[in-house]
C-alpha positions in Angstrom: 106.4 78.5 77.9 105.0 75.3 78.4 104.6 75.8 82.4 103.3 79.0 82.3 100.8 78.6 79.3 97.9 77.5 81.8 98.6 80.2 84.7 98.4 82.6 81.4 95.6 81.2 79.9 93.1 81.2 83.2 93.9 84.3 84.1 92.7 85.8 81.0 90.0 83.4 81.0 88.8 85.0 84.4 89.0 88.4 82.9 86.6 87.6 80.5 84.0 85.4 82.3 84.9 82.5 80.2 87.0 80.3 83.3 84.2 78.0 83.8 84.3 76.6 80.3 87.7 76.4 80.1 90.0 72.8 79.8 93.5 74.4 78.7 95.6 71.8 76.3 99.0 73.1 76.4 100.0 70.1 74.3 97.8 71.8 71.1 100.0 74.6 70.8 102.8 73.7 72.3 105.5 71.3 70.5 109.5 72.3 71.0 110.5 70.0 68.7 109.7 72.9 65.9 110.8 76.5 67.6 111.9 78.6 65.2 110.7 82.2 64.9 107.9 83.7 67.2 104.4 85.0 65.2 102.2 84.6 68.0 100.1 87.7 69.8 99.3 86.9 73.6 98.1 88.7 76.4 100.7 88.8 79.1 100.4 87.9 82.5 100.0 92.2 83.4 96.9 92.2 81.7 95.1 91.0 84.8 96.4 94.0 86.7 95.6 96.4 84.0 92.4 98.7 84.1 90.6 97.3 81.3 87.7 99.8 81.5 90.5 102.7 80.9 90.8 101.1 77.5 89.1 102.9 74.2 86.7 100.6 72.8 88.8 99.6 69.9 91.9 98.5 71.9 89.6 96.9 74.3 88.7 94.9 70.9 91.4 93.9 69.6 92.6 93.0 73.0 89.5 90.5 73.3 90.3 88.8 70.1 93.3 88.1 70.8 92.5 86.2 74.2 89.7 84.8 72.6 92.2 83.2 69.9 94.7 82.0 73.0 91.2 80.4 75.0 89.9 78.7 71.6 93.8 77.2 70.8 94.3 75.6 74.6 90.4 74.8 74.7 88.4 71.2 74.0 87.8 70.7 71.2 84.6 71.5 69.0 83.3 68.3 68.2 79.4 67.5 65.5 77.9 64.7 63.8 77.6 66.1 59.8 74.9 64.1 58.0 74.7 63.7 54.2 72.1 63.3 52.6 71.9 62.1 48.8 68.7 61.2 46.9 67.8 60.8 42.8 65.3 62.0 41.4 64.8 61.7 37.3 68.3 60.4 36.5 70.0 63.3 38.8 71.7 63.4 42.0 70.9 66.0 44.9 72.5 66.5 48.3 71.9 67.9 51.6 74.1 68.2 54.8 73.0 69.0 58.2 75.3 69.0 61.4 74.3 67.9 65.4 76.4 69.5 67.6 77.8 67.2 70.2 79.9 69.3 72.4 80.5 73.2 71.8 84.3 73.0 73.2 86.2 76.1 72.4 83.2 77.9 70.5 81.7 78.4 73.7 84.6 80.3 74.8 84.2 82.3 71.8 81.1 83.6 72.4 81.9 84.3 75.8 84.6 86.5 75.1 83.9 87.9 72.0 80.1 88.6 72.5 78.8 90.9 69.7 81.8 91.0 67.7 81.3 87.3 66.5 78.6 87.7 63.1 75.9 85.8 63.0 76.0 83.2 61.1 73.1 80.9 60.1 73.0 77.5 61.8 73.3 74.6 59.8 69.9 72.2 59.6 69.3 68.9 61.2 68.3 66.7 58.6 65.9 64.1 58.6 66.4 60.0 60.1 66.2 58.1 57.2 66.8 54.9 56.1 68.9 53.4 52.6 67.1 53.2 49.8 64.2 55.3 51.1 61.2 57.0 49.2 61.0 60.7 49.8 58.1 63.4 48.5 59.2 66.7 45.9 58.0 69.1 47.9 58.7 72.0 45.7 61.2 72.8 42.7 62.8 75.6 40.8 65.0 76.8 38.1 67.4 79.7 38.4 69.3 81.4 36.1 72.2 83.1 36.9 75.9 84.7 35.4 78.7 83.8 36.8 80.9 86.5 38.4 84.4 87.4 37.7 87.4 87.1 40.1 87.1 90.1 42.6 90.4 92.1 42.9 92.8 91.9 46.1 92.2 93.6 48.8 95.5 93.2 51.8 93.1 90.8 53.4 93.0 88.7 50.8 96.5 88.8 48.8 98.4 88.3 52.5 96.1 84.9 52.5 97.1 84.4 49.1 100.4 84.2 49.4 100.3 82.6 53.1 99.1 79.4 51.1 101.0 79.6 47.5 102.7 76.7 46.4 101.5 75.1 49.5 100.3 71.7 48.2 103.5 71.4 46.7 105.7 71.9 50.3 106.1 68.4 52.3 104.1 68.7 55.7 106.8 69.2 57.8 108.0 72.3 56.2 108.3 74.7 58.6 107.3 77.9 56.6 104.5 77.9 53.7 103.6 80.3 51.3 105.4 83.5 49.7 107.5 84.9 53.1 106.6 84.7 56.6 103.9 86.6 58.4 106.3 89.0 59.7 107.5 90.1 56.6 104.2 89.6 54.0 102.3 92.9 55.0 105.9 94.9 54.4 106.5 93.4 51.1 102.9 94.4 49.9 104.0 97.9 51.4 107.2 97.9 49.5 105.6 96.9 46.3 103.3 99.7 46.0 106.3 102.6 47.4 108.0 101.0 44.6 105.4 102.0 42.2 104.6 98.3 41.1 101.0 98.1 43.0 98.7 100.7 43.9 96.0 101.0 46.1 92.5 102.3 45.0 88.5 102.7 46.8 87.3 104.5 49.3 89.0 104.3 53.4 87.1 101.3 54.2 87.3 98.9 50.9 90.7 99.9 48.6 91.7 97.2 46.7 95.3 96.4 44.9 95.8 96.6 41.5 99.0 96.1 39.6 100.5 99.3 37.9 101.9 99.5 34.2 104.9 99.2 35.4 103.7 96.2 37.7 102.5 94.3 34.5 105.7 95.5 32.6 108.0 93.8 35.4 105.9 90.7 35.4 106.0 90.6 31.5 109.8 90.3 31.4 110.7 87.9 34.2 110.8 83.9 33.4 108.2 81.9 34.6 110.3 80.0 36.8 111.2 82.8 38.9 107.2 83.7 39.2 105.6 81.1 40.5 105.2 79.9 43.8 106.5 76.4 43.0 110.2 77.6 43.5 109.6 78.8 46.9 108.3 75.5 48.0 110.9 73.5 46.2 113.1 75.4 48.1 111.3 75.0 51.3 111.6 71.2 50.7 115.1 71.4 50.3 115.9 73.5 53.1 114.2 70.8 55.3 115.9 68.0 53.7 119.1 69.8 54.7 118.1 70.0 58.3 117.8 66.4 58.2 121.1 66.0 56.8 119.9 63.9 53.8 121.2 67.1 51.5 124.0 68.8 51.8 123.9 72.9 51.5 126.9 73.2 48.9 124.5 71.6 46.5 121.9 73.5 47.1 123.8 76.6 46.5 125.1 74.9 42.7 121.9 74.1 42.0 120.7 77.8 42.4 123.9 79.5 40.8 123.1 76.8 37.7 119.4 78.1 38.0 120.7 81.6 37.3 123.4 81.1 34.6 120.5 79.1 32.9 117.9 82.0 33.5 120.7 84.7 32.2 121.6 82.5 29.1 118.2 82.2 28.0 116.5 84.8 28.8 117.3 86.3 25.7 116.6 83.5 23.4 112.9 83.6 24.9 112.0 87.5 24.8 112.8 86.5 20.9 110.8 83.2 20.8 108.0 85.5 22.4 108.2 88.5 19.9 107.8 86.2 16.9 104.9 83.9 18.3 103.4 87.5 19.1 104.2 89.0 15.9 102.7 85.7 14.4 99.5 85.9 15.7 98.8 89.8 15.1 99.8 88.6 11.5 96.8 86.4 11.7 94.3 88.3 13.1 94.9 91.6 10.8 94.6 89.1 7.9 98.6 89.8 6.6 98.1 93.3 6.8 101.5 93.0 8.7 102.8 95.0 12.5 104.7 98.1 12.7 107.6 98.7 15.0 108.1 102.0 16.7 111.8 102.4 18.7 113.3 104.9 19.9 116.9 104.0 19.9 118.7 103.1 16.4 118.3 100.0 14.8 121.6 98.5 13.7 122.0 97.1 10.4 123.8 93.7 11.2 123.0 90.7 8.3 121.3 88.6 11.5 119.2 91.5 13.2 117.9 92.4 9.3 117.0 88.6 9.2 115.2 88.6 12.6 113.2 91.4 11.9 111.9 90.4 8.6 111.0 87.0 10.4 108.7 89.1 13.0 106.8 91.1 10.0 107.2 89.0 6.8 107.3 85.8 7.7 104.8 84.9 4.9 106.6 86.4 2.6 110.2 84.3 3.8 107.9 80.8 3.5 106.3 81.7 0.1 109.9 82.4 -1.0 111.6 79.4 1.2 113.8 81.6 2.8 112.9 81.1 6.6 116.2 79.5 7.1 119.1 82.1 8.0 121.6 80.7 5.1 119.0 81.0 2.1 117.8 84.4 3.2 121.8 85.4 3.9 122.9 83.7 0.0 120.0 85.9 -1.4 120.0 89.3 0.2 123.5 89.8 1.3 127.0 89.8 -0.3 130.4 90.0 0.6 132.2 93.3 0.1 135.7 94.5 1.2 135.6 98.1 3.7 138.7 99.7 4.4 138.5 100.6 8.5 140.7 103.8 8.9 142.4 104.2 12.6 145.6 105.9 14.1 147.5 102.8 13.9 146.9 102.8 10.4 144.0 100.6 8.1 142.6 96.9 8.2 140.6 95.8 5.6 137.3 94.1 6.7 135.8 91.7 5.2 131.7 92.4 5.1 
């Protein structure tokens, strides 16, 4: 790839006008030290026997944009002076920042190539040669008042960048892959969540957003929270690469994740009941003791210990006024021991209850 990089990369440059401005850098984008699985989109070296003007206008588009990216990756580099500025005035600091460009490198290419499909954005100011400890006029002020906006919703644009970079400031910088999955596979696991019915999509053709179904928020209201965040993908990122190094070997990481799941299994339970009773606490608290009803539609079995844990979830302040909370009061005070007789073809046990 390496040795044909620059024949690829003028040729497309002289489709597009843009050969004149371009230096190509193969060492930028090229490093074999890290192959692993191909993401890239590149023109190929047909392209500059192709009929471009046969093109529709939006393949002839996307077809820019992507030679624009290969010409801006292989090109000089963009290179400005950014000044800032910082003065007081009545106990308060402000600042400014202004740019000078020094040499427009790849952006030149850019605009060559891309034309009217780049948006206009607003150039930066030049500010002012000043000196330390300089006096400067107020030549205006003003207050505004404004509210603060909530969080907008996902759109695919904006959840496949989400998860491109999660848990990434907690990956080592060599780590290969970042994020939740790989580029190949993050627009199909988006696709799969919502034919699975745990995302939907809503708007109009040009703006739908995602938004999480009920049984979405159901699903993420029962997994543990190790399992949810991002930090166990980049933990195991690390360790994948400390593997590859040979300074971890990968019978180890496979106990630690079979430990990870017999611990998740084993006290899963325990937590869905620690949850229910800080839950059932705090509606306690904000009815004012006028209690919480349950509503099931399977039977409820009448075991000593599930009569005990439900009375913790709805009468809990009745248990502390009458220091029963713990298990062994409340048992010595409700329950008693009775002999049943258990009747079956072998004949009869009797059961102690």
């Amino acid at each position: 790839m390496a040795e044909s990089l620059p024949g690829l990369a003028s040729g497309t440059a002289a489709i597009f006008g843009a050969e004149k401005e371009l230096r190509v850098h193969v060492q930028q984008v090229i490093n074999g030290s890290k192959v692993t699985d191909h993401h890239a989109l590149l023109p190929t070296a047909s392209v500059a026997r192709a009929d471009l003007s046969a093109l529709p206008a939006g393949e002839m588009s996307i077809l820019r944009l992507i030679a624009a990216r290969l010409l801006c990756a292989v090109g000089e580099p963009y290179r400005y002076a950014e000044t800032v500025l910082t003065t007081t005035c009545a106990g308060e600091e402000f600042s400014a920042k202004g740019k000078v460009v020094l040499d427009e490198g790849w952006k030149s290419i850019e605009r060559r190539v891309l034309g009217d499909l780049l948006s206009k954005k607003k150039e930066p100011a030049a500010l002012p040669d000043v000196q330390r400890q300089s006096r400067c006029s107020i030549a205006g002020a003003e207050l505004k008042e404004g509210q603060t906006s909530p969080p907008k919703h996902y759109n695919e644009d904006l959840l496949l960048s989400a998860m491109q970079s999660a848990g990434a400031d907690s990956m080592e910088d060599d780590v290969e892959r970042t994020g939740i999955g790989t580029p190949a596979t993050r627009a199909s696991t988006i696709e799969k969540l919502v034919q699975k019915g745990f995302l939907e999509r809503k708007g109009d053709r040009k703006s739908k957003i995602l938004l999480p179904t009920e049984k979405g928020r159901a699903l993420v209201a029962v997994m543990p929270e190790q399992i949810q965040s991002p930090e166990m993908t980049a933990d195991w990122e690390n360790k994948l690469l400390r593997i590859e190094r040979s300074e971890m070997e990968p019978e180890e990481f496979m106990t630690e994740i079979k430990e990870m799941v017999a611990s998740l299994v084993n006290t899963t339970e325990a937590q869905k009941s620690s949850d229910m009773f800080g839950k059932c606490r705090y509606l306690d608290e904000v009815t004012g003791g006028r209690g919480v009803i349950f509503a099931t539609g399977t039977p409820v079995s009448n075991s000593m210990t599930e009569l005990y844990t439900v009375m913790r979830y709805l009468q809990y302040g009745t248990l502390q006024k009458k220091n029963l909370t713990h298990f062994d009061c409340w048992a010595s005070t409700f329950g008693e021991t009775t002999t049943a007789i258990e009747l079956a073809p072998e004949g009869y046990t009797l059961i102690g209850r």
